[in-house]
N, C-alpha and C positions, 0 to 999 in steps of 0.2 A: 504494500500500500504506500504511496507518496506520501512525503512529509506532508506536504498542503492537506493533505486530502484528510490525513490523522488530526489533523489538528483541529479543521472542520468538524468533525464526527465528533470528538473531544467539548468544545467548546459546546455544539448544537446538545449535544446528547448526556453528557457528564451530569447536569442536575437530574434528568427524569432517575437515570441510573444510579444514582447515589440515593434520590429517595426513595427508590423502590429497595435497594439493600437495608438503608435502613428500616423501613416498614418491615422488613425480616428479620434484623438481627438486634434493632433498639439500642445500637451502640454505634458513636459519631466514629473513633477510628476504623473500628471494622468494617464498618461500611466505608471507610476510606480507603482506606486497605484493600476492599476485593472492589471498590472501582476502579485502582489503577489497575488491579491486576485482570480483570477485564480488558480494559484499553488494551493492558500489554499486550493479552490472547489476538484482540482487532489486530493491532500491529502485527503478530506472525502472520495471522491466517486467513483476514477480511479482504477479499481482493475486489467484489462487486457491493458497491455500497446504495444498491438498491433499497434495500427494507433491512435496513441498519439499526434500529431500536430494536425493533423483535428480536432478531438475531442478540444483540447487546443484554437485554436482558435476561433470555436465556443461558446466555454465559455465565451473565451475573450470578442468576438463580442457582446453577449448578457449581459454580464456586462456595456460593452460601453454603449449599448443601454440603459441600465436602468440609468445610472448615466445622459447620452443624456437628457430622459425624466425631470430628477428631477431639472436638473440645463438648463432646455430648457429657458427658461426666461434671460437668461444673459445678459447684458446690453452691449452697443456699446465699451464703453470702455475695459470692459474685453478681449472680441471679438480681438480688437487691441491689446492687451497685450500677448494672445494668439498667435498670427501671427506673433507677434517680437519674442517670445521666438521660437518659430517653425521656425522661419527665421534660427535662433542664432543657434539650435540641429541641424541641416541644415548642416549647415557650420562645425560643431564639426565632425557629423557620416561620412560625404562625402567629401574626399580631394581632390580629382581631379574636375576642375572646370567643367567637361564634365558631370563627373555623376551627380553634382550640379542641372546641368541645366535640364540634361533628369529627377531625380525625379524633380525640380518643374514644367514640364511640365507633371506628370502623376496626380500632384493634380489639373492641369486644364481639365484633362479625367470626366466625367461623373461619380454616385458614383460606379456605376454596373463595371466600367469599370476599374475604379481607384483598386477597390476590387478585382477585375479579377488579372490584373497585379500583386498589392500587392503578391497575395498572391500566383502566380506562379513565379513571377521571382527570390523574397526577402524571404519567407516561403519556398518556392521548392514543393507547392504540386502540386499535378496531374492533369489534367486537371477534371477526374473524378471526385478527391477529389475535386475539385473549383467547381463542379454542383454541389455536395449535398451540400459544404455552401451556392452558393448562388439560390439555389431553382432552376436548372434553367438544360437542357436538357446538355448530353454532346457536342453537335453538334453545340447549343447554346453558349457554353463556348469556344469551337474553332474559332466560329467567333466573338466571343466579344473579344479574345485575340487578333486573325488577325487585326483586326480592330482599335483597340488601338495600336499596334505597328505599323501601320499604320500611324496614327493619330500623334502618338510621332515624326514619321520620318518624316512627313509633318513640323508639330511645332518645330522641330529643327531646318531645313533648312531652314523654314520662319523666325526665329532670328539671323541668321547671314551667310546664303547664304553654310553654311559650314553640310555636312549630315553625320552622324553618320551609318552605314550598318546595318541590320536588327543583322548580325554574332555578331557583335563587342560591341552591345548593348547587347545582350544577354549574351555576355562571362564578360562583365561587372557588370551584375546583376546577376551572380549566376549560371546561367546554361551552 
């Protein structure tokens, strides 16, 4: 892949990818960490930069996953150290205290679900691109989307009687 062309990809692509790690791992380094190392994998192997976010987040995913496996044993403490730094990125990425609330009510979604969202509202893919990451029908990924933003509008209005519109969440997250 040409320098220009890495650095494009890089710059374009680098936030959706970093907050889709983090929405997996709830840790600001790791999810730093397996964004470069992503980039790096584009760098060996990316040669048609056609549907370069799919592809990118895929990598991502499957880096999480191996790092997931190696340090699966982590201990309660850590776990808690985790969750205050993911608190603390929380507060830094999302200023208004609405969007605050609506993502930490997406990491209380299911993981299929939480993934769905992630990665159509905050990434912008497709719903087609969201069946091929997550294995899954595209007719499937329309009601798993329906259904979590469902879900969200329920668990909104259930913490303080106050609802957010299906429009207004959407125009807040990107689309």
């Amino acid at each position: 892949m040409e320098k220009d062309l890495l650095e494009q990809v890089y710059i374009k692509y680098m936030k959706p990818v970093y907050l889709y790690l983090f929405s997996l791992c709830h840790s600001r380094e790791t999810a730093a960490d397996l964004t470069q190392e992503t980039f790096l994998k584009a760098l060996c192997s990316l040669e048609q930069a056609e549907e370069v976010l799919p592809w990118l987040l895929k990598v991502a995913r499957n880096l999480y996953i191996d790092l997931w496996r190696k340090d699966r044993r982590m201990d309660a403490m850590e776990e808690m150290a985790l969750t205050d730094e993911a608190e603390e990125v929380l507060e830094q990425l999302i200023q208004k205290e609405q969007n605050r609330r609506l993502y930490e009510m997406i990491f209380r979604l299911g993981r299929r679900e939480r993934e769905a969202v992630v990665l159509y509202y905050f990434a912008g893919l497709s719903q087609e691109e969201i069946s091929r990451q997550l294995g899954t029908g595209q007719g499937n990924t329309r009601v798993i989307l329906y259904r979590s933003k469902r879900k969200l509008k329920k668990m909104l209005e259930d913490t303080d009687g106050q609802c957010i519109d299906e429009t207004d969440s959407e125009r807040r997250c990107g689309r």
